[in-house]
C-alpha positions as CSV (number, residue, x, y, z in Angstrom):
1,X,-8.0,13.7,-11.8
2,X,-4.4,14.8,-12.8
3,X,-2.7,14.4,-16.0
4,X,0.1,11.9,-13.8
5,X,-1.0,9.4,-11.6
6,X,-0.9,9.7,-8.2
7,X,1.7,7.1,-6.9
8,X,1.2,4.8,-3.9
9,X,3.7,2.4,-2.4
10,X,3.2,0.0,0.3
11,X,6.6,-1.2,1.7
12,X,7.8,-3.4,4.8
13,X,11.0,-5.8,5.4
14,X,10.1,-8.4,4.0
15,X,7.7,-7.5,1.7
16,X,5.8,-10.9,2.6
17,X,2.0,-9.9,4.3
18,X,1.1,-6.6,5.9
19,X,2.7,-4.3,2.5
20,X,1.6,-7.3,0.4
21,X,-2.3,-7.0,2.4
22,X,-2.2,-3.6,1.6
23,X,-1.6,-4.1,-1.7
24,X,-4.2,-6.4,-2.7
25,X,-6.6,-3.9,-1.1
26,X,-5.5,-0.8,-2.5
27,X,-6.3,-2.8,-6.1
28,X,-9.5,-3.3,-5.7
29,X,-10.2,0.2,-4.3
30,X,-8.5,1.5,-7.2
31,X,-11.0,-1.1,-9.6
32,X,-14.1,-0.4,-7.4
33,X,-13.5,3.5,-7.6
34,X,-13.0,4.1,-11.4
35,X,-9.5,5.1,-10.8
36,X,-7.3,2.7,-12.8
37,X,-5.7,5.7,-15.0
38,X,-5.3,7.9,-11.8
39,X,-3.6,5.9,-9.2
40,X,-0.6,3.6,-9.5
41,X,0.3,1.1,-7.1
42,X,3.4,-0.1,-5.6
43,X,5.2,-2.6,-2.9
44,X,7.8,-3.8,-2.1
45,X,10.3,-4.8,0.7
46,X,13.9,-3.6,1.8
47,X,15.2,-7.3,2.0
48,X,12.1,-9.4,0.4
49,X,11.4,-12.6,1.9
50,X,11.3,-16.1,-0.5
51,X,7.7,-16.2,-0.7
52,X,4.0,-14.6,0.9
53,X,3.7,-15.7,4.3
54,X,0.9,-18.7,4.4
55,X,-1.4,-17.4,6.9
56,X,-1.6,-14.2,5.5
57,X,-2.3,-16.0,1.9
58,X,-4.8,-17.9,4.2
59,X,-7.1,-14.8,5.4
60,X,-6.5,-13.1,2.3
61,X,-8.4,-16.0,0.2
62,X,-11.4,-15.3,2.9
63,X,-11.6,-12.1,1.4
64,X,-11.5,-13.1,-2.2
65,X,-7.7,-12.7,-3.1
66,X,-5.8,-15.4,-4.7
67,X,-2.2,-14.6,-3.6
68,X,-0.6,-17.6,-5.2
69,X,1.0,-15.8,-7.8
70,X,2.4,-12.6,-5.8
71,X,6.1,-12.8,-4.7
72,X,8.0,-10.5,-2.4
73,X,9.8,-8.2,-4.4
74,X,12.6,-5.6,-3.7
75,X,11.6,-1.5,-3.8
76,X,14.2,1.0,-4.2
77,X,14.5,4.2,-3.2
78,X,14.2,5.7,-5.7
79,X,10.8,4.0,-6.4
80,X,10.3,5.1,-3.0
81,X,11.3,8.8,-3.9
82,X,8.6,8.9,-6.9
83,X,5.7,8.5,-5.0
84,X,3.0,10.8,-3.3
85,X,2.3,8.3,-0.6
86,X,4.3,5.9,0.7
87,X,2.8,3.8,3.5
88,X,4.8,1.7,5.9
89,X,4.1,-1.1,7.9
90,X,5.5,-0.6,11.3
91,X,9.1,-2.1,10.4
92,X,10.8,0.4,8.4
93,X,13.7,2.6,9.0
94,X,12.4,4.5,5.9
95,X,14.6,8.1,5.0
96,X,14.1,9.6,1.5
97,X,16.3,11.9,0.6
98,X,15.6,15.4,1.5
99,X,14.8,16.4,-2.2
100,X,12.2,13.8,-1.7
101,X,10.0,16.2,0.8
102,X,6.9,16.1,-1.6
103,X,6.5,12.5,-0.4
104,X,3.8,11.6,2.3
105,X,5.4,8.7,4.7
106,X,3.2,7.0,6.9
107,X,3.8,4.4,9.3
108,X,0.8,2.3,9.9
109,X,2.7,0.0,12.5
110,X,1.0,-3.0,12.0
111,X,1.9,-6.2,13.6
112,X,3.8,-8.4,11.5
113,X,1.9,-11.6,11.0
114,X,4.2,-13.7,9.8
115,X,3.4,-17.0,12.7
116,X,0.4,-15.3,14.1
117,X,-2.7,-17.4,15.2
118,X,-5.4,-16.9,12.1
119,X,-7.7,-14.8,14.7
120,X,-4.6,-12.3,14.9
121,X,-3.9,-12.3,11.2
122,X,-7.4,-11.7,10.5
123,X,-7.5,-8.6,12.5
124,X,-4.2,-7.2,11.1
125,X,-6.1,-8.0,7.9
126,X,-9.2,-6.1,8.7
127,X,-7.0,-3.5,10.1
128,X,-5.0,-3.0,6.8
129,X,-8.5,-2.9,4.4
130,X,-9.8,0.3,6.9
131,X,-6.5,2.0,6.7
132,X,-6.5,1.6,2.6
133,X,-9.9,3.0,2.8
134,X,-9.2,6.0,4.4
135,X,-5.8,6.7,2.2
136,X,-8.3,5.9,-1.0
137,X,-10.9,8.7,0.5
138,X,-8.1,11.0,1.2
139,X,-6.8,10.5,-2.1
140,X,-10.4,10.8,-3.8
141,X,-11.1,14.2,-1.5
142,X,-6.9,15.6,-2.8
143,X,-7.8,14.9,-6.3
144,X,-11.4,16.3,-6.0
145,X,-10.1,19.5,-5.2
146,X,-7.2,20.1,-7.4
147,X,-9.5,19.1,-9.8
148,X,-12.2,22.3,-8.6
149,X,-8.7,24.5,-8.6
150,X,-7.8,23.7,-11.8
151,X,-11.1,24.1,-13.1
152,X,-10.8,27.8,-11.5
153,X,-7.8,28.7,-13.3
């Protein structure tokens, strides 16, 4: 891969299940595909809430996660600003600075599961994990072939 790391934030409100989901996910993808020195990962909220929201710490133990020792955290723009990806969750009023035009924002408009039934949460769960997935394969296939071009040069 590239000499930096590619740089991925997930970022809502609150910073207290979908962006916290997400991140959790993106780690292991990150461990299960080799790429610990290539991708860095990120989260964060614009006004962080006091702790992880219990259901979502609920679903996310089915899946192997042990949440009990993440906290909501603030992300700044800048942060923001540093990244190749940034991927919101459906509650952002996200606008990076014009300089910042290298960044790819997307807004995954998840529901928020904060006092969801556990059927709900668990579908914004399994929702989340498929959209990780498929930003991990995009970033595997973007590296893969700067890789070939720089192999080229």
């Amino acid at each position: 891969m590239a000499d930096a790391p590619i740089r991925v934030a997930f970022m809502c409100v609150q910073n207290a299940g979908r962006s916290q989901m997400s991140t959790a996910f993106a780690e292991r993808e990150r461990e299960q595909r080799e790429l610990a020195d290539d991708v860095e990962i990120l989260t964060g909220g614009t006004l962080p809430a006091g702790h992880v929201h219990e259901e979502v710490t609920e679903v996310m133990r089915e899946e192997g996660f042990d949440f009990s020792g993440r906290t909501p955290r603030k992300i700044s723009t800048d942060e923001l600003e540093s990244c190749d990806f940034v991927a919101t969750m459906g509650c952002s009023t996200l606008e990076l600075d014009a300089d910042a035009s290298q960044v790819d924002v997307r807004d995954w408009a998840l529901d928020d599961p904060d006092g969801q039934d556990l059927d709900r949460v668990r579908e914004i769960r399994d929702e989340t994990k498929g959209r990780v997935q498929a930003l991990f394969d995009e970033i595997e296939q973007r590296s893969a072939t700067a890789n070939i071009m720089g192999a080229v040069r």
